[in-house]
N, CA, C and O atoms as a Maestro MAE file, in Angstrom:
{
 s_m_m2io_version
 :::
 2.0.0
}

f_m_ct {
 s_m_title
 :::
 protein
 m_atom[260] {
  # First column is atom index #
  i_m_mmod_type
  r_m_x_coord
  r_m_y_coord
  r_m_z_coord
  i_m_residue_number
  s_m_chain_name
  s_m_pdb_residue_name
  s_m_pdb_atom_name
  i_m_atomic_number
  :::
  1 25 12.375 -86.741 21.419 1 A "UNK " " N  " 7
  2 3 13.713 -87.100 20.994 1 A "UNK " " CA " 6
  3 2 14.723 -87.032 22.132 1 A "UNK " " C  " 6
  4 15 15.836 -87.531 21.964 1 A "UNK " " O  " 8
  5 25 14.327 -86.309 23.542 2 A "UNK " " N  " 7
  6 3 15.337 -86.338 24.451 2 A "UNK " " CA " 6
  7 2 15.382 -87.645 25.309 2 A "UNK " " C  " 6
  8 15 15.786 -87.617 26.472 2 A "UNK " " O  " 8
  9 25 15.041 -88.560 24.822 3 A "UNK " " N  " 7
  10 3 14.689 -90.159 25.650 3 A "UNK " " CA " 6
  11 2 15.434 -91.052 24.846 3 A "UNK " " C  " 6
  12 15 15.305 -91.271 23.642 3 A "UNK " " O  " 8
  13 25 16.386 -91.636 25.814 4 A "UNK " " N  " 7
  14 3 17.386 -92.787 24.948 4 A "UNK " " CA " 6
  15 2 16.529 -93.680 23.521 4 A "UNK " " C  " 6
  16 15 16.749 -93.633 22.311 4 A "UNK " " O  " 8
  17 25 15.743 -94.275 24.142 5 A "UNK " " N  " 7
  18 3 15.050 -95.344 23.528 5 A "UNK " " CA " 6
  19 2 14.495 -94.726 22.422 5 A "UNK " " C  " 6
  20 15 14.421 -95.553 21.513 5 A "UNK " " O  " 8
  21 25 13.939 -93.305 21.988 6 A "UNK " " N  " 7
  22 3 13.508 -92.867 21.455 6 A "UNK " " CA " 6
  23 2 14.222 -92.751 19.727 6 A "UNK " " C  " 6
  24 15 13.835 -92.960 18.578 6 A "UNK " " O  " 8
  25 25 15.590 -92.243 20.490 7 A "UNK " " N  " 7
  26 3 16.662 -92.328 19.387 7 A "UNK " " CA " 6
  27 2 17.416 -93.862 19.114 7 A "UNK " " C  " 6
  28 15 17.965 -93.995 18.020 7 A "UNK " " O  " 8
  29 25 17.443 -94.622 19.747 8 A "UNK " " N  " 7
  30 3 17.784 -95.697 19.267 8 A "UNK " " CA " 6
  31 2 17.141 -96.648 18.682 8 A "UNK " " C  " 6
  32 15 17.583 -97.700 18.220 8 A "UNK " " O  " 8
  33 25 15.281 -95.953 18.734 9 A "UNK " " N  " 7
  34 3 14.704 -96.508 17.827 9 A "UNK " " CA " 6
  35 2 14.584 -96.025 16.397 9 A "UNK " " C  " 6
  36 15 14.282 -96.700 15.413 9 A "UNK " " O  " 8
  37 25 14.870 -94.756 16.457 10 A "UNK " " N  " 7
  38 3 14.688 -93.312 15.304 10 A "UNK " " CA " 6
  39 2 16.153 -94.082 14.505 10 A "UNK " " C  " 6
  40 15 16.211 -94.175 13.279 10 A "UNK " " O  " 8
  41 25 17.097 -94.510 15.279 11 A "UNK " " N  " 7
  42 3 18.237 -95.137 14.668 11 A "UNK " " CA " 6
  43 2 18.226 -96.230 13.988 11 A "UNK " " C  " 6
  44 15 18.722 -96.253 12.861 11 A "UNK " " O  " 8
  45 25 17.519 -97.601 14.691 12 A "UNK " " N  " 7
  46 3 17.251 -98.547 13.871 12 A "UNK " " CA " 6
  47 2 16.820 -98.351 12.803 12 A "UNK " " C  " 6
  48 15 17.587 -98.692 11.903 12 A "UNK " " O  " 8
  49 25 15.555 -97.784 12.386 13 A "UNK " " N  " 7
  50 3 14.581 -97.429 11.478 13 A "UNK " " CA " 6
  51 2 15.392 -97.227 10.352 13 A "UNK " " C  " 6
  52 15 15.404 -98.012 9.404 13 A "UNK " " O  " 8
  53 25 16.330 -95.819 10.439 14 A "UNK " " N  " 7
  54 3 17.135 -95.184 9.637 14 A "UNK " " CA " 6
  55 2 18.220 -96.093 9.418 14 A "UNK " " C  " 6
  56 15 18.736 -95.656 8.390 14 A "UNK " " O  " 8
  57 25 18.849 -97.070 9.769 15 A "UNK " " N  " 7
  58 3 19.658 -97.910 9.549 15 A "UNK " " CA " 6
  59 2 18.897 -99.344 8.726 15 A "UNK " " C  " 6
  60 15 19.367 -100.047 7.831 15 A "UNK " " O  " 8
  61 25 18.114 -99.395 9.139 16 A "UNK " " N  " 7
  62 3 17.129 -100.308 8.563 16 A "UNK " " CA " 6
  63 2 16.861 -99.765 6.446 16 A "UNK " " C  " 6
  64 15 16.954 -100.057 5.254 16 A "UNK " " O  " 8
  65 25 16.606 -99.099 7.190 17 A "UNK " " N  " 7
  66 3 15.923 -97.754 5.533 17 A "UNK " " CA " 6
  67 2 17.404 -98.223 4.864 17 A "UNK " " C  " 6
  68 15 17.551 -99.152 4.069 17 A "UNK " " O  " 8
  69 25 18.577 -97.243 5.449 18 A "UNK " " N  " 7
  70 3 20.043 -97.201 4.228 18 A "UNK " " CA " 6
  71 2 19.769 -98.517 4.128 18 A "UNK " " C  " 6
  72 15 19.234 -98.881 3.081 18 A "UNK " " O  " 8
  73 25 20.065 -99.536 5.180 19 A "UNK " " N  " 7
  74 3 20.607 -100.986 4.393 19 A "UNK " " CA " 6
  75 2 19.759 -101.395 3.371 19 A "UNK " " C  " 6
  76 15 20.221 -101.947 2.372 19 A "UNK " " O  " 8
  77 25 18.350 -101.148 3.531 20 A "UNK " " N  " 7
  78 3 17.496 -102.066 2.557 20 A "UNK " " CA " 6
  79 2 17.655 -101.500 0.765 20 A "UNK " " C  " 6
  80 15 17.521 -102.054 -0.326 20 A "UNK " " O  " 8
  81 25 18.067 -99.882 1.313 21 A "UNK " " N  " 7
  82 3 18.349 -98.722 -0.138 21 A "UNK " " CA " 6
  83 2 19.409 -99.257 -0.655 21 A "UNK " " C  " 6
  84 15 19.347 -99.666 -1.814 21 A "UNK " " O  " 8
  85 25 20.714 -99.379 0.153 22 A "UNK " " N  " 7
  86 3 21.994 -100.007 -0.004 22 A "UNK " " CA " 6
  87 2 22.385 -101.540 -0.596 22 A "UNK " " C  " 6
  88 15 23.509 -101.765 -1.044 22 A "UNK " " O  " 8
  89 25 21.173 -102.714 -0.539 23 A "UNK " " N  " 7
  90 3 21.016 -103.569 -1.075 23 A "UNK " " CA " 6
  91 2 20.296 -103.931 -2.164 23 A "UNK " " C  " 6
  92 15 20.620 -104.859 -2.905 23 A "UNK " " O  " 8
  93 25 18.970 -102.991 -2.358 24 A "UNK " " N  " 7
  94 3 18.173 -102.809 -3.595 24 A "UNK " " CA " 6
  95 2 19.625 -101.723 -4.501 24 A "UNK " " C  " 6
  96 15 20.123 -102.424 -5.382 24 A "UNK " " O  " 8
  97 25 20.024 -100.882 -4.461 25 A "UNK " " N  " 7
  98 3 20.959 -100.563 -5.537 25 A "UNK " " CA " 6
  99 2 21.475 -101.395 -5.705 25 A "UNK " " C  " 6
  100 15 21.082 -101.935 -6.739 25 A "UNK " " O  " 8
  101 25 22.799 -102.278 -4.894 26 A "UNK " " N  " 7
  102 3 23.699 -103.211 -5.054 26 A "UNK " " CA " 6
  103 2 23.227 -103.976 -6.035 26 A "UNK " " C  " 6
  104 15 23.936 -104.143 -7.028 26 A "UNK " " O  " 8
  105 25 21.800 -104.658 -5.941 27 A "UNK " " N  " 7
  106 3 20.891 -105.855 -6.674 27 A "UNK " " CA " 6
  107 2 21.077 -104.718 -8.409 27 A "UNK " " C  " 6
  108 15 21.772 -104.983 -9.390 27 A "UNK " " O  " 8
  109 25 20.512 -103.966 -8.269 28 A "UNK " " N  " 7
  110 3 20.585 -103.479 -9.382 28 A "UNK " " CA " 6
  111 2 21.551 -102.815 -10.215 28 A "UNK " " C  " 6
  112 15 21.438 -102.888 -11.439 28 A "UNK " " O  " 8
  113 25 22.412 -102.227 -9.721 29 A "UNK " " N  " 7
  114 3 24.156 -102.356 -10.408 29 A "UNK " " CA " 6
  115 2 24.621 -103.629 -10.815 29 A "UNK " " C  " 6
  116 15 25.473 -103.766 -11.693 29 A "UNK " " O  " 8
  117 25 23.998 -104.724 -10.098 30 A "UNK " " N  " 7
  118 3 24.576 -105.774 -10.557 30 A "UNK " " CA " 6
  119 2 24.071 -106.855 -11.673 30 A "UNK " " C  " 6
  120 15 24.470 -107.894 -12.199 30 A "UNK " " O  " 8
  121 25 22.848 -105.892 -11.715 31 A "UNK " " N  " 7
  122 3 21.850 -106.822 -12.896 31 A "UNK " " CA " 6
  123 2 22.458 -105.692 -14.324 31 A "UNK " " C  " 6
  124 15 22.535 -106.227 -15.430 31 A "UNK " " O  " 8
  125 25 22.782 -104.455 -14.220 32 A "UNK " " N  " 7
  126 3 22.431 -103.555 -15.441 32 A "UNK " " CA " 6
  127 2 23.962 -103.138 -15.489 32 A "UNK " " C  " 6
  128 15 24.392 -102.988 -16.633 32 A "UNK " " O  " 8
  129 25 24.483 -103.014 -14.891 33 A "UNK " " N  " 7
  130 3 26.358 -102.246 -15.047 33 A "UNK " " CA " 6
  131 2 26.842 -104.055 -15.423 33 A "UNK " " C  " 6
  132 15 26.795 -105.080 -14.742 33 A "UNK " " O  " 8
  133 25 27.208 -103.817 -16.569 34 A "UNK " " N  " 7
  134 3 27.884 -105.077 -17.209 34 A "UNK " " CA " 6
  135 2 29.564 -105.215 -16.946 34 A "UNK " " C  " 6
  136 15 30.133 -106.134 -16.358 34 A "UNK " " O  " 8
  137 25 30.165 -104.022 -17.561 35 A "UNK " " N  " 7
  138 3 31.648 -104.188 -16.926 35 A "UNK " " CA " 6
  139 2 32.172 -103.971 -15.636 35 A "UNK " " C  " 6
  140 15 32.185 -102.996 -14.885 35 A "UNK " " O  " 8
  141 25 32.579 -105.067 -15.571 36 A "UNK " " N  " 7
  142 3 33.121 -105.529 -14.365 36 A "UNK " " CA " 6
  143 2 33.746 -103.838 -13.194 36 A "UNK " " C  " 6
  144 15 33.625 -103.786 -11.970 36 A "UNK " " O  " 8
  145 25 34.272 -102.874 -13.959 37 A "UNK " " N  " 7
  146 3 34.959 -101.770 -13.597 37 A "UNK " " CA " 6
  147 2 33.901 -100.896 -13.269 37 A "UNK " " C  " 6
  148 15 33.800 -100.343 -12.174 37 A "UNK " " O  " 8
  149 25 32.960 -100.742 -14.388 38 A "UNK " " N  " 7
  150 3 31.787 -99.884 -14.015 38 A "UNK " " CA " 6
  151 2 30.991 -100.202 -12.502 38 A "UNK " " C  " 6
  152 15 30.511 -99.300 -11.815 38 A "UNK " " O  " 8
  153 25 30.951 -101.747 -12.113 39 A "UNK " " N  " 7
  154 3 29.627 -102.361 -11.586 39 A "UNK " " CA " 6
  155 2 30.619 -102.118 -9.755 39 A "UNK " " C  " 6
  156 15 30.103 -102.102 -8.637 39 A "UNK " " O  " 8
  157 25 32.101 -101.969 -10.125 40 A "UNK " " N  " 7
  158 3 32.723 -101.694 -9.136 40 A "UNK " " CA " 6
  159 2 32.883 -100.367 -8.315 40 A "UNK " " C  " 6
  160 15 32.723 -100.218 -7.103 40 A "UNK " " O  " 8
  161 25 33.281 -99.323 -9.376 41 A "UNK " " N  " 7
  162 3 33.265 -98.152 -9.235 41 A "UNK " " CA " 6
  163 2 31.719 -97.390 -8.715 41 A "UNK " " C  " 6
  164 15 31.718 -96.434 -7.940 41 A "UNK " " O  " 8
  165 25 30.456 -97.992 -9.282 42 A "UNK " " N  " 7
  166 3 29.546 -97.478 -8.790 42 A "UNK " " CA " 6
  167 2 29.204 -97.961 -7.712 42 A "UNK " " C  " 6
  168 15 28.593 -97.188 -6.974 42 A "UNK " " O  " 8
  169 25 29.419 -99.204 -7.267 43 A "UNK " " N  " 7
  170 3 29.140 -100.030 -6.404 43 A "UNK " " CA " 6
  171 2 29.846 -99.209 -5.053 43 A "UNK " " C  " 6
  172 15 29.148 -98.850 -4.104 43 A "UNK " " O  " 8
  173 25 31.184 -98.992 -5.108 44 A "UNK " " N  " 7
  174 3 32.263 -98.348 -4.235 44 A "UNK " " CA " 6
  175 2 31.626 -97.121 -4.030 44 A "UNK " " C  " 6
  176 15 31.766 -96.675 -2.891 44 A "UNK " " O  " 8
  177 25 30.856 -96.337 -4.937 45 A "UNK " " N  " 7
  178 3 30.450 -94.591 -4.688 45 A "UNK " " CA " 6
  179 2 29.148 -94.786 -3.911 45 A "UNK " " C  " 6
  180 15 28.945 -94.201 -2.847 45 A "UNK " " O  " 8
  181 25 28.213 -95.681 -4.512 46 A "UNK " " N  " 7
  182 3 27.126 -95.822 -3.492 46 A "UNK " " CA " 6
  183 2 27.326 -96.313 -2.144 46 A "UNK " " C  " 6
  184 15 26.553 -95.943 -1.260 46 A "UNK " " O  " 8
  185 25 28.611 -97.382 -1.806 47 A "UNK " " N  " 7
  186 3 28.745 -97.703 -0.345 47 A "UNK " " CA " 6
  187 2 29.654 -96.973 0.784 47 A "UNK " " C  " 6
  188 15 29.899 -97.345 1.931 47 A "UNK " " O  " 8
  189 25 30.146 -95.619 -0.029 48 A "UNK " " N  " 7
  190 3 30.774 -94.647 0.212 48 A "UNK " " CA " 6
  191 2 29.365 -93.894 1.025 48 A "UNK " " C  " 6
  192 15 29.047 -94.002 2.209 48 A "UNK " " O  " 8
  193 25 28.885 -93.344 0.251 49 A "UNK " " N  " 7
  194 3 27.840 -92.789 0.173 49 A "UNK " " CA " 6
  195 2 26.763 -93.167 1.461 49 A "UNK " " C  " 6
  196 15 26.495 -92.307 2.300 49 A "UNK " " O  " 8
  197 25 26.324 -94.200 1.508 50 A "UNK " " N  " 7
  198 3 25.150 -95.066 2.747 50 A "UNK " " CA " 6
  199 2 26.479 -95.097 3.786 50 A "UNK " " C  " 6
  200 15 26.029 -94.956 4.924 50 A "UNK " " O  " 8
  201 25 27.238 -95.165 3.805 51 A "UNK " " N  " 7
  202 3 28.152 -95.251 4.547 51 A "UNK " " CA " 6
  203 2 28.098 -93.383 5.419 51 A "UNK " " C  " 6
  204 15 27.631 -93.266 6.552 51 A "UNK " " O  " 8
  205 25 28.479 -92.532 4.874 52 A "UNK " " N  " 7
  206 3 28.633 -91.372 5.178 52 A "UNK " " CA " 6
  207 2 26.967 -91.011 5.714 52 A "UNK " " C  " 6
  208 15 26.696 -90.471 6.786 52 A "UNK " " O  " 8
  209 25 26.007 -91.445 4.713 53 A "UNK " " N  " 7
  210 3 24.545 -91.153 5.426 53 A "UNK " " CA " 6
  211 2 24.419 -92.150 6.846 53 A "UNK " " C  " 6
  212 15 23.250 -92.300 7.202 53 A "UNK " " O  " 8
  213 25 25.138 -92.637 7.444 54 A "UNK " " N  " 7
  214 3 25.240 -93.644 8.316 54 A "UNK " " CA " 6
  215 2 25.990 -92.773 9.618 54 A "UNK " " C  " 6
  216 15 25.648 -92.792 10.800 54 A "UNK " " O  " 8
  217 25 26.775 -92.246 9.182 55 A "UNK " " N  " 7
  218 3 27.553 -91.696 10.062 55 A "UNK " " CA " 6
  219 2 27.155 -90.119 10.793 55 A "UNK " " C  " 6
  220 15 27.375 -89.670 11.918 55 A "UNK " " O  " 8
  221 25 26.416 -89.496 9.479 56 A "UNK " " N  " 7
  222 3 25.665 -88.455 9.890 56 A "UNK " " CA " 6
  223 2 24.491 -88.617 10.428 56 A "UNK " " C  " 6
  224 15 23.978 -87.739 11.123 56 A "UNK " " O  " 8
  225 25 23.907 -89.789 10.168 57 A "UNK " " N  " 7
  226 3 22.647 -90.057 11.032 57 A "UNK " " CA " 6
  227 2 23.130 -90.242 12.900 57 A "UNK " " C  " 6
  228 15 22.681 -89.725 13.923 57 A "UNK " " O  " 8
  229 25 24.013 -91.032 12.688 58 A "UNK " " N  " 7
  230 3 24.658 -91.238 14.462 58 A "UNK " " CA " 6
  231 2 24.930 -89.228 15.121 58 A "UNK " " C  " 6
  232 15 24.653 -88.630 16.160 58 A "UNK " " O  " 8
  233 25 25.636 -88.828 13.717 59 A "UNK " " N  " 7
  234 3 25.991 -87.432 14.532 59 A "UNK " " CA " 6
  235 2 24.431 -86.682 14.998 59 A "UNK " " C  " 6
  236 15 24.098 -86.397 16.148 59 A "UNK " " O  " 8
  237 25 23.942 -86.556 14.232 60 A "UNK " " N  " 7
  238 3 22.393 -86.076 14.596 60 A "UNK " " CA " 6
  239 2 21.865 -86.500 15.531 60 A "UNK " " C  " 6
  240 15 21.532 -85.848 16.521 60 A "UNK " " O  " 8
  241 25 21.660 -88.057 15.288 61 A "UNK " " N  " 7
  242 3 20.746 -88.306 16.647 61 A "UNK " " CA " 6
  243 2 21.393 -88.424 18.072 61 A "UNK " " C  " 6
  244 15 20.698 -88.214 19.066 61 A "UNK " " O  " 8
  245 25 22.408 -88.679 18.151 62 A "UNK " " N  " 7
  246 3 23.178 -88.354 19.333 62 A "UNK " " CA " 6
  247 2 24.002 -87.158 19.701 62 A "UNK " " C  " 6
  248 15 24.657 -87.021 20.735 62 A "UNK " " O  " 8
  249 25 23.871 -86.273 18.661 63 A "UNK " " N  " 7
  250 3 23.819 -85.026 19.001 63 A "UNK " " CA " 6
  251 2 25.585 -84.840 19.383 63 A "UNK " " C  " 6
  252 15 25.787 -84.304 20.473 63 A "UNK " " O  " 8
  253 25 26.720 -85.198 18.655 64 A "UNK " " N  " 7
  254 3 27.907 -85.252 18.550 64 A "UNK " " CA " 6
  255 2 28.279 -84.248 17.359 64 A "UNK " " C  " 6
  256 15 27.877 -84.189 16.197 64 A "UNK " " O  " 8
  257 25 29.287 -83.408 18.154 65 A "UNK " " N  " 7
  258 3 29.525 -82.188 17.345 65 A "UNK " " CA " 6
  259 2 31.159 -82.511 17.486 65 A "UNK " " C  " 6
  260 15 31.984 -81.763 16.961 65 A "UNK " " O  " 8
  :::
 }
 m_bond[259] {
  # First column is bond index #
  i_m_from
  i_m_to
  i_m_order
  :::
  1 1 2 1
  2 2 3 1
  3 3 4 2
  4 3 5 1
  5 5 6 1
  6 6 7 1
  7 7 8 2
  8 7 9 1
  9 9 10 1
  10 10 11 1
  11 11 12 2
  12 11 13 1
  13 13 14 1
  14 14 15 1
  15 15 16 2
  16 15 17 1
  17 17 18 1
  18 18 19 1
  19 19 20 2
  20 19 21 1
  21 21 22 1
  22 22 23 1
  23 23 24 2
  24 23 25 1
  25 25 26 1
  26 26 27 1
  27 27 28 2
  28 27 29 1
  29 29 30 1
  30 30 31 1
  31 31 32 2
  32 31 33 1
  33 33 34 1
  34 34 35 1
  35 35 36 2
  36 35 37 1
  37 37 38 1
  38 38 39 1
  39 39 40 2
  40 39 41 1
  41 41 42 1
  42 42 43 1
  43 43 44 2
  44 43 45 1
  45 45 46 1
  46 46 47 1
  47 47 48 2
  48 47 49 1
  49 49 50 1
  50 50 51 1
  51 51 52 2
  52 51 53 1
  53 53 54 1
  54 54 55 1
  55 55 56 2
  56 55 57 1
  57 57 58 1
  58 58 59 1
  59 59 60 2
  60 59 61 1
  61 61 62 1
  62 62 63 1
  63 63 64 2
  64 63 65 1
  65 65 66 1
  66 66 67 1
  67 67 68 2
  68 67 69 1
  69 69 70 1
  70 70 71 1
  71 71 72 2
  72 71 73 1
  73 73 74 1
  74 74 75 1
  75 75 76 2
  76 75 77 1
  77 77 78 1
  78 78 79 1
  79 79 80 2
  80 79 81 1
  81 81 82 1
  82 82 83 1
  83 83 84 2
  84 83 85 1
  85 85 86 1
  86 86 87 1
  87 87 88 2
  88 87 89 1
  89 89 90 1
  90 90 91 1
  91 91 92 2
  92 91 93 1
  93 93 94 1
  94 94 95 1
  95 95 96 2
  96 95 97 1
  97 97 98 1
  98 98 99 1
  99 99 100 2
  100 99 101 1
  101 101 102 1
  102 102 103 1
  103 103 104 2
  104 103 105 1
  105 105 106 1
  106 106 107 1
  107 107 108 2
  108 107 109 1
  109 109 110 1
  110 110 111 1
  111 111 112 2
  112 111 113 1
  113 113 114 1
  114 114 115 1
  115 115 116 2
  116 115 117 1
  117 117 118 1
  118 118 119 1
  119 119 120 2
  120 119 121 1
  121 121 122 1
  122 122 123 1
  123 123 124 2
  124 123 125 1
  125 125 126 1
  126 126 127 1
  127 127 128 2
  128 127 129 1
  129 129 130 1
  130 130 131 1
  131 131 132 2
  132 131 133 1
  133 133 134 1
  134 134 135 1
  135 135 136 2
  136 135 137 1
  137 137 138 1
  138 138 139 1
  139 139 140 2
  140 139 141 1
  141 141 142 1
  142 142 143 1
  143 143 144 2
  144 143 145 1
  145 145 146 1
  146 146 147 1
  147 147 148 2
  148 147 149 1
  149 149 150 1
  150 150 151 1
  151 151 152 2
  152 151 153 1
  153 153 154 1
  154 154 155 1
  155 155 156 2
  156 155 157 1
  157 157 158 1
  158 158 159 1
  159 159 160 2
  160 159 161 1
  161 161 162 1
  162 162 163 1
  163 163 164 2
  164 163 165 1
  165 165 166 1
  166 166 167 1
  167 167 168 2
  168 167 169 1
  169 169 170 1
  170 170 171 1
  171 171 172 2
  172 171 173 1
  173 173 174 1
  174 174 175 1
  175 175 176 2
  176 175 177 1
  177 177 178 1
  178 178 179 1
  179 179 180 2
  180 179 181 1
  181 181 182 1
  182 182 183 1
  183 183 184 2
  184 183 185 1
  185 185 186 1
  186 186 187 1
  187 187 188 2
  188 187 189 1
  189 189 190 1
  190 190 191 1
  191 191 192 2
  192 191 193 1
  193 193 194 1
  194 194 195 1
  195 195 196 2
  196 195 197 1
  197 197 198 1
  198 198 199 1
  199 199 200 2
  200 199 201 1
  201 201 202 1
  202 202 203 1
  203 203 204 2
  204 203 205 1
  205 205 206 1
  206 206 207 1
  207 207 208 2
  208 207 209 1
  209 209 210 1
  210 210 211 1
  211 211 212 2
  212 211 213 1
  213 213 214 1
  214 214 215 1
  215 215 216 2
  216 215 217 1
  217 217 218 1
  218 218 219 1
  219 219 220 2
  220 219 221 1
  221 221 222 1
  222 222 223 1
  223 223 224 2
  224 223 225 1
  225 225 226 1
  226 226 227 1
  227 227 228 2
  228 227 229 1
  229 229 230 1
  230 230 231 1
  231 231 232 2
  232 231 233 1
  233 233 234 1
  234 234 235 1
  235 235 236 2
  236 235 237 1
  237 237 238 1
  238 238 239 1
  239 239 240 2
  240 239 241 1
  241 241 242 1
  242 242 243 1
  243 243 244 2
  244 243 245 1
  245 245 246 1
  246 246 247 1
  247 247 248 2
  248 247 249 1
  249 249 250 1
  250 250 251 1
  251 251 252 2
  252 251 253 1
  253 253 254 1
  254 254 255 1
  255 255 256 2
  256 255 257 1
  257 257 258 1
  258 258 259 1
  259 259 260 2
  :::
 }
}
């Protein structure tokens, strides 16, 4: 893990992973949450959410305190 390339591949991966998690929910809030408010509000907490797991993944692997 102390080799650039190492973590910027450990990064893709993990960025790869949220987005594909982050788009399979989206797909499915949007097939099963019918009101419009619901399909928003959950929609907003989950991209809150991959969002913040996004940001802590950068702090980790680059080691930013």
């Amino acid at each position: 893990m102390n080799q650039p390339l190492v973590r910027i591949g450990w990064a893709v991966f993990i960025f790869s992973l949220l987005y594909h998690g982050w788009v399979g929910l989206r797909s499915v809030f949007m097939d099963y949450a019918k009101p419009l408010w619901v399909r928003f509000l959950v929609g907003t907490i989950s991209t809150l959410a991959f969002l913040g797991m996004s940001i802590w993944t950068i702090l980790i692997l680059f080691n930013i305190s």
